[in-house]
VOPAGU-2260 file (C-alpha; in pm, 1 decimal, decimal comma):
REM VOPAGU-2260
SITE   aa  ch    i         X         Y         Z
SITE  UNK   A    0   -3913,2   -4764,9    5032,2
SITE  UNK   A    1   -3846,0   -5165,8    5048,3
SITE  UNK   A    2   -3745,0   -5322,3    5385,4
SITE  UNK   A    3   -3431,0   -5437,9    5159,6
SITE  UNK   A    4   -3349,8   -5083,9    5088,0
SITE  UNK   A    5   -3373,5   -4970,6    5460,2
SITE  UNK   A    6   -3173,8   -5198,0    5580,4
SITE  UNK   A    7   -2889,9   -5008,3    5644,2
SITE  UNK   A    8   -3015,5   -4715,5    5811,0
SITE  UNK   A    9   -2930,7   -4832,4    6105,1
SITE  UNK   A   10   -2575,1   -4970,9    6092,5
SITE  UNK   A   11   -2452,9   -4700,4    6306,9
SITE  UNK   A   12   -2706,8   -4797,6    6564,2
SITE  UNK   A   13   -2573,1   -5178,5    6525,1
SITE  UNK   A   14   -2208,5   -5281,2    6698,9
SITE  UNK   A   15   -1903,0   -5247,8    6510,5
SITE  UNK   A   16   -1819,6   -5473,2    6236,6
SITE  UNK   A   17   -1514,5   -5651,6    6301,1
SITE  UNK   A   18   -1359,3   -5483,8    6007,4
SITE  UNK   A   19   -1422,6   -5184,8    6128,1
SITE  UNK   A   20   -1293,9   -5177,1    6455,2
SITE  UNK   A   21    -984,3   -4974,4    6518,6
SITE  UNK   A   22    -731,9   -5213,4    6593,7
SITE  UNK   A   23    -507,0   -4974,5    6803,2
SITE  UNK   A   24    -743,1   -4937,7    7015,6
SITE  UNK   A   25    -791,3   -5325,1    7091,3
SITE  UNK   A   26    -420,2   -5358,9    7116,3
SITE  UNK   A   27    -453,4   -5038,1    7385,6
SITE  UNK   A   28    -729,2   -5205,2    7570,2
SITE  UNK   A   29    -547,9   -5502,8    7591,1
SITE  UNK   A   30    -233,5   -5359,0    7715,2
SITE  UNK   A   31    -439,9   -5168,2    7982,1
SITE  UNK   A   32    -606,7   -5453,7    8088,8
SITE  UNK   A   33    -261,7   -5606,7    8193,2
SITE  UNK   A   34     -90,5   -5288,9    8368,3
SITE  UNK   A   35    -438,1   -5275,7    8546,7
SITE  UNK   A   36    -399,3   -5602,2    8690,3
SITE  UNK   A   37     -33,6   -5584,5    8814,5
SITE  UNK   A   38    -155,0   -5251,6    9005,9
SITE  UNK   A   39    -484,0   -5400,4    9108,2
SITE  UNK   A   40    -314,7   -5708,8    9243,4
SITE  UNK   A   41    -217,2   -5559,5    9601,2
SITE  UNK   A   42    -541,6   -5483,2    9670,2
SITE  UNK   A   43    -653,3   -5832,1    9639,3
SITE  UNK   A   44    -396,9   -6018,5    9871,6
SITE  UNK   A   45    -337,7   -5731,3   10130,7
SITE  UNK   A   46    -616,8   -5528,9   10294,7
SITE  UNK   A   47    -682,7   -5183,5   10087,9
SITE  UNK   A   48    -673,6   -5005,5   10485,3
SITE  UNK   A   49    -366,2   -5168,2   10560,9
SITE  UNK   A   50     -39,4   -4986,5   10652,0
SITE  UNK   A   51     231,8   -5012,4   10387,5
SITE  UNK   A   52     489,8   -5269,5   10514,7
SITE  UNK   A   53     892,4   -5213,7   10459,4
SITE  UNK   A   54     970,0   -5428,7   10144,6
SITE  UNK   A   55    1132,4   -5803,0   10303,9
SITE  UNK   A   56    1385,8   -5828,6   10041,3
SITE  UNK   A   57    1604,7   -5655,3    9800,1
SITE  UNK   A   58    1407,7   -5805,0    9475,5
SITE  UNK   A   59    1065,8   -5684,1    9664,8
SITE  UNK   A   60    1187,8   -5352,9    9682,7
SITE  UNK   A   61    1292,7   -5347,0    9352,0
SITE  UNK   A   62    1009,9   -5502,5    9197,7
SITE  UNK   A   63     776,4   -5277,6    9406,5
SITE  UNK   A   64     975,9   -4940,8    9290,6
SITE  UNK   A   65     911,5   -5044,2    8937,1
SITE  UNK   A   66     582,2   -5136,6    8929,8
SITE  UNK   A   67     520,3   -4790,8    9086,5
SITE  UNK   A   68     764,7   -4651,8    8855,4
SITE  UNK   A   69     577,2   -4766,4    8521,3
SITE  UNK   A   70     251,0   -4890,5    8653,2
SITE  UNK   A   71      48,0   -4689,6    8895,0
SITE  UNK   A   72    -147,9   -4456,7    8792,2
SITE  UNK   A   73     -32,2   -4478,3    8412,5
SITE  UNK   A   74    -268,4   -4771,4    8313,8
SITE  UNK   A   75    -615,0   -4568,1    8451,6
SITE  UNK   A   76    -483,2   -4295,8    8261,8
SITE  UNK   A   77    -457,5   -4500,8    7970,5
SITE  UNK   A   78    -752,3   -4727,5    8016,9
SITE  UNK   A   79    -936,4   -4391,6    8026,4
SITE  UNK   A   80    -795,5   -4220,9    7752,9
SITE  UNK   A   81    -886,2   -4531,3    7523,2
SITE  UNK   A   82   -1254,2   -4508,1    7722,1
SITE  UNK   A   83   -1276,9   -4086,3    7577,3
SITE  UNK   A   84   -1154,2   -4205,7    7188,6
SITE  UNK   A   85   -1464,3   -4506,9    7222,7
SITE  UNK   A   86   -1695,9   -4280,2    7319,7
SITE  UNK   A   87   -1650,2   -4023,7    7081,9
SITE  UNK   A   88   -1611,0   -4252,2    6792,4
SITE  UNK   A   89   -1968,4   -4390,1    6894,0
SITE  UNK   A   90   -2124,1   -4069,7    6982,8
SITE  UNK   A   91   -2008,3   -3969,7    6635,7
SITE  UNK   A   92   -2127,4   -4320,9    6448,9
SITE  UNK   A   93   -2507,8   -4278,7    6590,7
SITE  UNK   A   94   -2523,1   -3924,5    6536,4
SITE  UNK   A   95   -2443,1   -3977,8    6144,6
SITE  UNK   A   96   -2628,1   -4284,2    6163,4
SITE  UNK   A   97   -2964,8   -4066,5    6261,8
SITE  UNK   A   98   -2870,8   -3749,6    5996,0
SITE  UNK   A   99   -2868,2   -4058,7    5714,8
SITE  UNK   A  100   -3163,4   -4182,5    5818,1
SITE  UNK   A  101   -3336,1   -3844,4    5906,9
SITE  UNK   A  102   -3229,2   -3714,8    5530,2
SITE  UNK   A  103   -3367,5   -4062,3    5375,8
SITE  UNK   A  104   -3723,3   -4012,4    5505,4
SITE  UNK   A  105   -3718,2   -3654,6    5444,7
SITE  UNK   A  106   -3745,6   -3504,9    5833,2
SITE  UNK   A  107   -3533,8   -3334,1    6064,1
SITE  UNK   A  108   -3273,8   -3575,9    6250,7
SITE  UNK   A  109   -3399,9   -3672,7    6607,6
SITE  UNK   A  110   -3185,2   -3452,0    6853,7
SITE  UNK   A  111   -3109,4   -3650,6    7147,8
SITE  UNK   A  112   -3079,4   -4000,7    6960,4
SITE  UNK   A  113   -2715,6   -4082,4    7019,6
SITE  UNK   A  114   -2778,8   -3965,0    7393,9
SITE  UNK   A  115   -3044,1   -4219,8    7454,0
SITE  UNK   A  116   -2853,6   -4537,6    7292,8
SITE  UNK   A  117   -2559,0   -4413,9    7454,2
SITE  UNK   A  118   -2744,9   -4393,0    7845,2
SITE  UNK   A  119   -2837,2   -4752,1    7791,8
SITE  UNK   A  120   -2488,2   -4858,6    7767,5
SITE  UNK   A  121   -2379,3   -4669,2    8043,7
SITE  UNK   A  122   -2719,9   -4796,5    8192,0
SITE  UNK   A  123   -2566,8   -5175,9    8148,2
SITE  UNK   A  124   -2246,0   -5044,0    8278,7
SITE  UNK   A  125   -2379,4   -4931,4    8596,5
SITE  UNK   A  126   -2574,6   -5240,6    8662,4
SITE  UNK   A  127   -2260,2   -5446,9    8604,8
SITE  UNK   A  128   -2052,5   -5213,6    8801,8
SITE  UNK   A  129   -2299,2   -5235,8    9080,9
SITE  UNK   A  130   -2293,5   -5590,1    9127,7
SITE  UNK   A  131   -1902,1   -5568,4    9067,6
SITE  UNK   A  132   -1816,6   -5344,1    9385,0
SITE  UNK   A  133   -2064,2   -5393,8    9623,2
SITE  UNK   A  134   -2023,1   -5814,7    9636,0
SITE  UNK   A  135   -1727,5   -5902,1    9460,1
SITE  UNK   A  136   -1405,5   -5639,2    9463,0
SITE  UNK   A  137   -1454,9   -5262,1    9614,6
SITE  UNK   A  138   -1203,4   -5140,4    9418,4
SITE  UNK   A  139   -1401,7   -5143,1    9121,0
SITE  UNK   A  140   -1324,6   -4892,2    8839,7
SITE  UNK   A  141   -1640,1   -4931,7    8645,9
SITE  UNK   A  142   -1871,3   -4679,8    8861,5
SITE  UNK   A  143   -1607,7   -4392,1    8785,0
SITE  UNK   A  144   -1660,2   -4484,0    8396,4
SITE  UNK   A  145   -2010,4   -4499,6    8462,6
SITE  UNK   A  146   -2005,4   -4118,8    8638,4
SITE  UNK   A  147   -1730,3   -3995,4    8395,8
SITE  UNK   A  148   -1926,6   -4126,4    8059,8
SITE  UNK   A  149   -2268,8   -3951,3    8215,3
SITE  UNK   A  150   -2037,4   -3627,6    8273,6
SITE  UNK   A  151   -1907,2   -3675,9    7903,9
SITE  UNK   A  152   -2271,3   -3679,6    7750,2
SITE  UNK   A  153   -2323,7   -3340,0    7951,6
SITE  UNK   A  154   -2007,2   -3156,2    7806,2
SITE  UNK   A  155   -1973,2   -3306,9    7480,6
SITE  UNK   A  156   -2107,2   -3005,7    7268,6
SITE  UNK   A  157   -1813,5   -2774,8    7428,8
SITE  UNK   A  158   -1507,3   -2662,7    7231,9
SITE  UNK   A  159   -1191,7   -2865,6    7275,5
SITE  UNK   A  160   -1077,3   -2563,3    7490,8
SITE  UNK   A  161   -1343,6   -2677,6    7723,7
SITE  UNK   A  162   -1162,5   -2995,6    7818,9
SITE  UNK   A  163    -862,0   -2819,8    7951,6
SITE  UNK   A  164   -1024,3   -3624,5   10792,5
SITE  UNK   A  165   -1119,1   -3980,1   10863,1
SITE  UNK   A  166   -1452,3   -4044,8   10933,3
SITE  UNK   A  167   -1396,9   -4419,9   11047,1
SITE  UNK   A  168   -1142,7   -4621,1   11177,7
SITE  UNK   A  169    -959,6   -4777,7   10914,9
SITE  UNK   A  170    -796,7   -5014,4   11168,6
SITE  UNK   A  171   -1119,0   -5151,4   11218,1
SITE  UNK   A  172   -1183,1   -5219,8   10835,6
SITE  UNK   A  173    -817,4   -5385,7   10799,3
SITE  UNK   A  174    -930,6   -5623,1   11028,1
SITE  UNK   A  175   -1261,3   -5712,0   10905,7
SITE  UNK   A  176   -1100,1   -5732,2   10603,0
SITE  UNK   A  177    -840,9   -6006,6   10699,4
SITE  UNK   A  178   -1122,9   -6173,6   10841,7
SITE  UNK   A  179   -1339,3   -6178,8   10575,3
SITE  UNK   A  180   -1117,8   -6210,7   10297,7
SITE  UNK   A  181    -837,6   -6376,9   10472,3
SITE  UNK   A  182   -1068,6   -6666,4   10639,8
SITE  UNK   A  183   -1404,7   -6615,1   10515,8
SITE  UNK   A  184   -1630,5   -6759,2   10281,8
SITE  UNK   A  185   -1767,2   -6628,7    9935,7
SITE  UNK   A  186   -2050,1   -6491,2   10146,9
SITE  UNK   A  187   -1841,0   -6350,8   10387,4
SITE  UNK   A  188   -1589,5   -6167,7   10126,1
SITE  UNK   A  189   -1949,8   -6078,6    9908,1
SITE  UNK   A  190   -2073,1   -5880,0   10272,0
SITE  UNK   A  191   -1709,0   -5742,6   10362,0
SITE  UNK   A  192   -1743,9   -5589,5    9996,2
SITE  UNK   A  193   -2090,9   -5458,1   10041,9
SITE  UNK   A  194   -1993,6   -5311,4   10323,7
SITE  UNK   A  195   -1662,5   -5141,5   10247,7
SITE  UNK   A  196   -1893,2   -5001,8    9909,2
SITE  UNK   A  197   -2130,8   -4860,5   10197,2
SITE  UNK   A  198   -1807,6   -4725,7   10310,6
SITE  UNK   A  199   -1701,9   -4501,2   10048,6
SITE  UNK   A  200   -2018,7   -4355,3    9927,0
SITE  UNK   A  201   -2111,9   -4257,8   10276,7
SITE  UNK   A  202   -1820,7   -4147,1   10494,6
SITE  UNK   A  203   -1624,5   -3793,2   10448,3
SITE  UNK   A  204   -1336,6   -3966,1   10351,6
SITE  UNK   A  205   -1456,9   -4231,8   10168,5
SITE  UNK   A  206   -1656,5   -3985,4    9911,0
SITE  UNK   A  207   -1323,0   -3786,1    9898,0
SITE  UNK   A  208   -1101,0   -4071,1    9794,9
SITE  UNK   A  209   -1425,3   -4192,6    9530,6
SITE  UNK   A  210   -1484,3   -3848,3    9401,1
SITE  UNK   A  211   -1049,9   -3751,3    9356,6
SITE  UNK   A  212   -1009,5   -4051,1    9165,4
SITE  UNK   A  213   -1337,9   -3999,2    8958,8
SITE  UNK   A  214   -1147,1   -3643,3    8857,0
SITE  UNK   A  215    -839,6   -3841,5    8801,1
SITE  UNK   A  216    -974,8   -4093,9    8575,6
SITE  UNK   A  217   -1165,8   -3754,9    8408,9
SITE  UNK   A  218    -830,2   -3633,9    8316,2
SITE  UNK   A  219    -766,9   -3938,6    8067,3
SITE  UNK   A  220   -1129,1   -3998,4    7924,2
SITE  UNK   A  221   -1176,9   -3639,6    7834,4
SITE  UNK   A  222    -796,3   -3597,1    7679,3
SITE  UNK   A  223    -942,4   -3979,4    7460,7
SITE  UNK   A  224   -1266,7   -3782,0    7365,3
SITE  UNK   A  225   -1043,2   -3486,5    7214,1
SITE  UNK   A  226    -831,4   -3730,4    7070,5
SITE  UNK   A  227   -1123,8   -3937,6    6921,8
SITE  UNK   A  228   -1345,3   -3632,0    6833,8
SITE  UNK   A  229    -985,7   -3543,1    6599,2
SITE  UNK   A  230    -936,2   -3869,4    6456,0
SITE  UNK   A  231    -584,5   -3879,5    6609,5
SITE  UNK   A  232    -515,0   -4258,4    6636,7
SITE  UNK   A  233    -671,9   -4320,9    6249,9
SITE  UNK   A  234    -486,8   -4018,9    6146,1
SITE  UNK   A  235    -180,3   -4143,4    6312,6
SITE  UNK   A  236    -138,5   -4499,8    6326,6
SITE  UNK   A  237     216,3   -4650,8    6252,6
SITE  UNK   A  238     296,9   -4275,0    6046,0
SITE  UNK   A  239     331,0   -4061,5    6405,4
SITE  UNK   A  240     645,4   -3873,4    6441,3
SITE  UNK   A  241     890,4   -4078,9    6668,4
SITE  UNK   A  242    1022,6   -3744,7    6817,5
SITE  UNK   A  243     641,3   -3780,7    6978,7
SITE  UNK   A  244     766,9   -4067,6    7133,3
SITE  UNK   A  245    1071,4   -3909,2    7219,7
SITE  UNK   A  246     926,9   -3584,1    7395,8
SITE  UNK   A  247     717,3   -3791,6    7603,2
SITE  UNK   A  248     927,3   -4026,9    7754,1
SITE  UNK   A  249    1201,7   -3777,4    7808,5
SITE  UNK   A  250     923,0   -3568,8    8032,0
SITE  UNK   A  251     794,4   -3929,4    8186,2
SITE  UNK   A  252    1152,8   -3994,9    8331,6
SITE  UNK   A  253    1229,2   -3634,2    8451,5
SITE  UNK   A  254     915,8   -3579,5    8584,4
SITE  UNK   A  255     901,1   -3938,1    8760,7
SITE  UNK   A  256    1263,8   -3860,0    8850,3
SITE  UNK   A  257    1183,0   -3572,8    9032,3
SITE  UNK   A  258     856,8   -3766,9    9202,1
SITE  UNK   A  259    1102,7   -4028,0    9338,2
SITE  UNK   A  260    1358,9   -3745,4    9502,5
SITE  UNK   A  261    1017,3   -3668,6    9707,6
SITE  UNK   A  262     952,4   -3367,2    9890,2
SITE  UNK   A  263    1136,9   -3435,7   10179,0
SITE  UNK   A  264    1529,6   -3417,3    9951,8
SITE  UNK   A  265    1341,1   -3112,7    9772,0
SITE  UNK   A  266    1263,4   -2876,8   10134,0
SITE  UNK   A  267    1580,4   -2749,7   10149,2
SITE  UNK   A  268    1630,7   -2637,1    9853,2
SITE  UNK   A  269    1324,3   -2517,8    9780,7
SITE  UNK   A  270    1129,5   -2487,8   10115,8
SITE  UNK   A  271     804,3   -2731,9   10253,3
SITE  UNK   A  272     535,7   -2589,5   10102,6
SITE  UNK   A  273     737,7   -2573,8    9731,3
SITE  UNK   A  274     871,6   -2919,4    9779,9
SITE  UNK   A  275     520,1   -3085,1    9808,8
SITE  UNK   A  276     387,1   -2880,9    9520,6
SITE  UNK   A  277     677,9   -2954,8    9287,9
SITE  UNK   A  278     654,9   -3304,3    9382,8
SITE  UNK   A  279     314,4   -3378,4    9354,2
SITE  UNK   A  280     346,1   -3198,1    9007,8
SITE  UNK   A  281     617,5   -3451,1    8918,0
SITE  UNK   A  282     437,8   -3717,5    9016,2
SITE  UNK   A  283      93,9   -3629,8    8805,2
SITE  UNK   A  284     309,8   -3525,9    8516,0
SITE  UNK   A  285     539,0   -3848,5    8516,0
SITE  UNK   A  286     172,8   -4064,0    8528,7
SITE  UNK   A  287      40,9   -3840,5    8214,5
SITE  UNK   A  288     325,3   -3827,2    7989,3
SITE  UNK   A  289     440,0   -4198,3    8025,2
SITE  UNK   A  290      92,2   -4319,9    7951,9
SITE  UNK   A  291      86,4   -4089,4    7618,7
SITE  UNK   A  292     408,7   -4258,9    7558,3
SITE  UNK   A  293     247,8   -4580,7    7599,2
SITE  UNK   A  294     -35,0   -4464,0    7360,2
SITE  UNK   A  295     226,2   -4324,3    7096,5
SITE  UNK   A  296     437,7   -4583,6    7066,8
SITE  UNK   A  297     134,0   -4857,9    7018,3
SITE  UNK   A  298     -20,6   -4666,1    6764,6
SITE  UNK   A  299     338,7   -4608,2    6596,0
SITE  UNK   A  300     372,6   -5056,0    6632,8
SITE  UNK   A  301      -7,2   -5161,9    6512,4
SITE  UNK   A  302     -14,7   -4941,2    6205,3
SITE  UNK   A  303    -322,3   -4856,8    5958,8
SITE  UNK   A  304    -258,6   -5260,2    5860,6
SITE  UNK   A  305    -223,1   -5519,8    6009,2
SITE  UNK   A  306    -159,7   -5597,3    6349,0
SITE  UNK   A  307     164,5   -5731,9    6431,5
SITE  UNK   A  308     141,8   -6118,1    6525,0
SITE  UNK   A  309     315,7   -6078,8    6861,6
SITE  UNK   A  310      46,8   -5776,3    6971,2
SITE  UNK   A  311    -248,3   -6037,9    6821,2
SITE  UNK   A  312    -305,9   -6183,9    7162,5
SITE  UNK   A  313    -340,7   -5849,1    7336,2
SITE  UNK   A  314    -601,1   -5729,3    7030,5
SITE  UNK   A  315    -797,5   -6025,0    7129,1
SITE  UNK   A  316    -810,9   -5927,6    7443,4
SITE  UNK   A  317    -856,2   -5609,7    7395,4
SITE  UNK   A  318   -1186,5   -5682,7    7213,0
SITE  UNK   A  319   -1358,4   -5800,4    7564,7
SITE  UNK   A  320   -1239,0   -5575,1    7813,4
SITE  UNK   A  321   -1542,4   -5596,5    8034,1
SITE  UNK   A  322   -1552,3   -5954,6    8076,4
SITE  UNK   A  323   -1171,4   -5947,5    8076,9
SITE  UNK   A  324   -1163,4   -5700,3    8413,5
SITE  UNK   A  325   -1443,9   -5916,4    8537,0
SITE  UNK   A  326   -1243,5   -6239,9    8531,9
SITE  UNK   A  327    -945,3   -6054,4    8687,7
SITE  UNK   A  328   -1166,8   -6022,5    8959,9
SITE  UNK   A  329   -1262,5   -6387,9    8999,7
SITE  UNK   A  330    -888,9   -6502,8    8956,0
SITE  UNK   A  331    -746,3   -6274,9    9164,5
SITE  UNK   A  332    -980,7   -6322,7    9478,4
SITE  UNK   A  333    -981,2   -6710,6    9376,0
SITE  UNK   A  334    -611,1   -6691,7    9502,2
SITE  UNK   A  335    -608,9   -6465,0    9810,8
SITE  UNK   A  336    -965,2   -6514,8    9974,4
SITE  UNK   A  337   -1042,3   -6728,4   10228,3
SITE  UNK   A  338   -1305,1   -6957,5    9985,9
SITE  UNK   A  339   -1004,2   -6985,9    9736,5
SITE  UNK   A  340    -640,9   -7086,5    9754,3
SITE  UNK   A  341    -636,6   -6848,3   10041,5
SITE  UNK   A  342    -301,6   -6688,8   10010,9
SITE  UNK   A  343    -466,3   -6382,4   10202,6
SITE  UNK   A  344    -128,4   -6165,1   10354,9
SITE  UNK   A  345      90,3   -6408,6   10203,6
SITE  UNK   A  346     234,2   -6199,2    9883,5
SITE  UNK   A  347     474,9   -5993,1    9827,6
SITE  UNK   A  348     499,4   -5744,4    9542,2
SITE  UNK   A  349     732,3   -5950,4    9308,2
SITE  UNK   A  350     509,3   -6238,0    9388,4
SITE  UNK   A  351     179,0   -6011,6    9330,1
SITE  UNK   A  352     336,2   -5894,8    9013,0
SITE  UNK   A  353     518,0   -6266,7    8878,8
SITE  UNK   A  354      74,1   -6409,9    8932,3
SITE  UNK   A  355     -80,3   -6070,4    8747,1
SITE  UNK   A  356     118,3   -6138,2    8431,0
SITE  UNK   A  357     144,4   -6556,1    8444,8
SITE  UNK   A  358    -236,4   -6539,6    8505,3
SITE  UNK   A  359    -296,0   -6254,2    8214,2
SITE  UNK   A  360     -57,1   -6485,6    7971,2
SITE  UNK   A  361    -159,4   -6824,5    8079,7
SITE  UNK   A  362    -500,2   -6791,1    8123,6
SITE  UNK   A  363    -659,0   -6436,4    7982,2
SITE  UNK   A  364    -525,6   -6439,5    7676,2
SITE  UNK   A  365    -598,0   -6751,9    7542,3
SITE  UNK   A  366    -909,1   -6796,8    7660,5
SITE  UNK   A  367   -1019,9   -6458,4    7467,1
SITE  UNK   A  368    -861,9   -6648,7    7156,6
SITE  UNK   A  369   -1059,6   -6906,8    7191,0
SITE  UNK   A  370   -1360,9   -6758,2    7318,6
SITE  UNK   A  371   -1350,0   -6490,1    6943,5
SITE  UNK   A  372   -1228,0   -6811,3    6746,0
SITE  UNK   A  373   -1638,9   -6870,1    6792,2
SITE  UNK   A  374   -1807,3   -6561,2    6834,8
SITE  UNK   A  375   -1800,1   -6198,8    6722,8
SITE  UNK   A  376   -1774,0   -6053,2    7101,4
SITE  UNK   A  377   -1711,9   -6147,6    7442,0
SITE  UNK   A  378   -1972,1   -6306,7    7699,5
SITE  UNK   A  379   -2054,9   -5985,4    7873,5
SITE  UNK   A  380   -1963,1   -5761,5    7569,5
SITE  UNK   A  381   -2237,7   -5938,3    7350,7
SITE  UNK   A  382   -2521,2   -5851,0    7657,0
SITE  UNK   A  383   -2419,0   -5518,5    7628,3
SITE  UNK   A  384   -2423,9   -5478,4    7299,0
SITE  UNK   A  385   -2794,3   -5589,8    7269,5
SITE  UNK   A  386   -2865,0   -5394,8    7575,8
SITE  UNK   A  387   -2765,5   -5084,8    7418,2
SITE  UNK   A  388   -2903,4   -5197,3    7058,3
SITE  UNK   A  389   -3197,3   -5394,7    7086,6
SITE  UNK   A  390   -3025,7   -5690,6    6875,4
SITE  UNK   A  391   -2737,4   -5906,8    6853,7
């Protein structure tokens, strides 16, 4: 056989082709990226161990009930859920990509293939991830990808069925916090992170808080990996039913309705114990169902064709998500630290939430417009590509 006629054997081994990618799922990725960064954006100007503060004024209070109202928790969910439909539209590209070239040379397919290009990327990931929370942000969500993609490669043979205290003083880490990140240097906020890291991979509660959200984020990337294993989004794109839509924003407000009564209006009626359950069922319920509605209606706007011109920006983003979160990072801690602008204690939520969308508008997008006017993938996303493939 010619090297000419070889040549393709590999393509499923190689990154997507830009006319391949699913563009859904760029326009999801970007949209994540954004809700991510209005949520994430409290943690950079306040301390994470700080107590919450009454809101100052009637449009903070406002602003901050909404942004918990359509933000928190929705856009991990999502982020995750478009994380599961990745991986199992790779896992299922290298595993046909070794049968072709298995049948073409006449012997049985290589077994554990797809598992070994896939540990490399979540080999990059970790690296990356590493770095990421232990000198630069702590509340990294790149480790729990990194454990939730390693638990995926375990459980990825089962049925669709098969998907379904403090130890330390956190007054004493609010304060080295404002310290470091309030008045310190780059050094000083890089060694504040390391140590808050240390933190939650070693204390009681730390690991509880790391491993609850690693199940949380587990909820979304295995409900993507069903969803990707079916071929919902190509199946669906711009043809869903609306009353999809429909059902799941009707659930999303009467669940979140019923989260925002709170246990405490609930005890009477229904008793302590009954309150907190039902609430805390509301709550998860309201996160899930408005993220699918988020999911729904995107698919339903970008369509098997084109992509609308007004969700173009968020595509491009969406194509270089890792060096997108990244640069969140960098902007955000730019403006609160001490070696920035140093607005450290200074925000409010409206503010926090006015600077996560003028910065994601003014700066994110178009610099990933001009960055893929040149080349195929993002800064970080082309390392990892030839990380995980051996080329470019």
């Amino acid at each position: 056989m010619s090297a000419a006629a070889d040549s393709t054997l590999f393509d499923g081994e190689a990154p997507l082709a830009e006319r391949d990618r699913i563009a859904a799922l760029d326009v999801l990725r970007g949209f994540a990226l954004l809700g991510i960064f209005i949520m994430n954006m409290p943690g950079f100007s306040h301390s994470l161990f700080a107590l919450p503060t009454p809101p100052a004024t009637a449009l903070d209070a406002a602003t901050a009930a909404l942004r918990d109202l359509f933000f928190a928790g929705k856009f991990n969910l999502l982020f995750g859920f478009v994380f599961g439909i990745g991986f199992a539209t790779q896992m299922a590209r290298l595993d046909a990509a070794e049968r072709a070239h298995a049948a073409r040379l006449g012997v049985a397919p290589r077994r554990h293939r797809a598992v070994h290009v896939y540990l490399r990327r979540l080999a990059f990931l970790a690296v990356v991830a590493g770095v990421h929370a232990m000198l630069l942000w702590s509340g990294d969500v790149l480790l729990v990808y990194t454990i939730d993609g390693l638990v995926l490669l375990a459980v990825r043979r089962l049925g669709d069925r098969g998907f379904t205290l403090l130890a330390f003083e956190l007054e004493q880490l609010e304060a080295s916090n404002d310290r470091a990140y309030g008045h310190g240097s780059f050094a000083d906020a890089a060694r504040e992170t390391a140590r808050v890291f240390a933190w939650s991979t070693r204390s009681p509660y730390g690991l509880f808080v790391t491993l609850a959200f690693c199940v949380q984020m587990a909820t979304g990337i295995f409900a993507g990996y069903v969803a990707g294993r079916r071929g919902w989004l190509t199946r669906h794109a711009g043809a869903g039913p609306p009353r999809l839509v429909a059902t799941a924003l009707v659930v999303a407000v009467v669940s979140n309705a019923i989260a925002l009564v709170g246990a405490d209006s609930l005890a009477p009626a229904l008793g302590v114990g009954r309150a907190v359950f039902f609430a805390a069922l509301a709550r998860t319920l309201g996160r899930a169902a408005l993220s699918a509605c988020y999911a729904l209606a995107i698919a339903r706007l970008v369509g098997a064709g084109t992509v609308p011109q007004w969700l173009r920006p968020l595509q491009l983003a969406g194509r270089m998500p890792l060096t997108n979160y990244l640069l969140q990072t960098l902007l955000a801690s730019f403006c609160f630290y001490g070696w920035g602008l140093g607005w450290w204690g200074r925000a409010d939520a409206a503010f926090e939430t006015a600077l996560a969308i003028a910065l994601f508008t003014c700066i994110q997008l178009p610099l990933s417009a001009l960055w893929l006017a040149r080349h195929r993938a993002g800064p970080l996303e082309t390392l990892w590509r030839f990380f995980t493939y051996g080329s470019r």
